[in-house]
C-alpha positions in Angstrom: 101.5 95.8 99.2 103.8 93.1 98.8 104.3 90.1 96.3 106.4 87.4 97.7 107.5 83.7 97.2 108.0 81.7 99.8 109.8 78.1 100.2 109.1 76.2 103.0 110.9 72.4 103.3 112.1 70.6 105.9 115.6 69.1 106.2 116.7 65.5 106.4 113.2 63.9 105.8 113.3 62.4 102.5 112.9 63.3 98.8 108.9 63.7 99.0 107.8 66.6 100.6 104.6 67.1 99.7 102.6 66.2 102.8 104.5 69.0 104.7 103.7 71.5 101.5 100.0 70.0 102.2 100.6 71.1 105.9 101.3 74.1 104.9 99.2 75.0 102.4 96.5 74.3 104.6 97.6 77.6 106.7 97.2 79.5 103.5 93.7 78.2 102.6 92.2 79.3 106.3 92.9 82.7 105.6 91.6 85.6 103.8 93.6 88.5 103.9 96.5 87.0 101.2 96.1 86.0 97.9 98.3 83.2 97.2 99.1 80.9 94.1 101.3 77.3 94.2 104.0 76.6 91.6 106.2 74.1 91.6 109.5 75.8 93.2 107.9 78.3 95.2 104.4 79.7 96.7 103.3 83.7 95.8 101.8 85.4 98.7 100.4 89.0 98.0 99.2 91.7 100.4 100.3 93.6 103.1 103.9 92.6 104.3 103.1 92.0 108.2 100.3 89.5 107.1 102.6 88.0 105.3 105.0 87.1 107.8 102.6 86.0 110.3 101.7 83.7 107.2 105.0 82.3 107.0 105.2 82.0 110.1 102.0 79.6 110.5 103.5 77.6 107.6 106.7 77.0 109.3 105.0 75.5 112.6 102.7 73.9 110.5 105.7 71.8 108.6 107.2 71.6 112.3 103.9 70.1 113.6 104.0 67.6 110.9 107.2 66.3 112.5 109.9 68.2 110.9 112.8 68.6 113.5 114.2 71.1 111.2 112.6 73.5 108.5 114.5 75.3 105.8 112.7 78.8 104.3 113.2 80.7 101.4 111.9 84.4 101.1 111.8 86.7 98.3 110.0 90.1 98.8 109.1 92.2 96.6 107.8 95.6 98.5 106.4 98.5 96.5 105.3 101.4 98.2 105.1 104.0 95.0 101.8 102.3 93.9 99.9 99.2 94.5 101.5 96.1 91.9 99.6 92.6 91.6 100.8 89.4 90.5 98.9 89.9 87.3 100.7 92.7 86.5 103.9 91.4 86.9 103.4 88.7 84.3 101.7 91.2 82.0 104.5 93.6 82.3 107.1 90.5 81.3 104.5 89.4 78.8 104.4 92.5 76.7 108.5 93.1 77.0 108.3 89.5 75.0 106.2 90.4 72.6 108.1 93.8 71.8 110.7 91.7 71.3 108.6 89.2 69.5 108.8 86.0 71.4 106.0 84.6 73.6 105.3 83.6 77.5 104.9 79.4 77.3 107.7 78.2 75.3 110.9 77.3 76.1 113.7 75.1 74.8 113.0 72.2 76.5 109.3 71.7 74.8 
């Protein structure tokens, strides 16, 4: 099981991107096998690291059939193989180090 975010822009086209994130996405939406969640920066992908890449992979052609003529992509894996970790967890795990500490998750100094 894996948890990774993913990037996927293309080079010299502009400051809006979003129709080639909508290009994209759509690749992500077709599919069943990974869970997946948009944030502003990045994309999560979770499950099993070779449907992943086959994911990323889709996405990429799917920018280039939009009529990139060059894609950058930024991957971050996270690959545990000691148990089986979720997004969820991740956030929980951070969640309840801030609240031993006594701060909270949704703040930040630039409210």
């Amino acid at each position: 099981m894996a948890i990774v975010a993913v990037s996927i822009a293309p080079t010299g086209e502009g400051p809006s991107v979003s129709r080639y994130v909508a290009a994209a996405l759509c690749v992500l939406e077709r599919q069943d096998r990974v869970r997946w969640e948009l944030n502003p920066m990045f994309t999560t992908l979770e499950g099993e690291v070779d449907d992943i890449f086959a994911l990323i992979r889709g996405m990429q052609e799917a920018v280039f059939a939009e009529g990139a003529v060059r894609v950058g992509t930024v991957i971050k894996i996270d690959e545990r193989r000691d148990k089986e970790v979720h997004m969820e967890d991740k956030l929980r795990a951070a969640e309840a180090a801030l609240a031993a500490r006594g701060d909270s998750m949704g703040s930040s100094s630039a409210d």
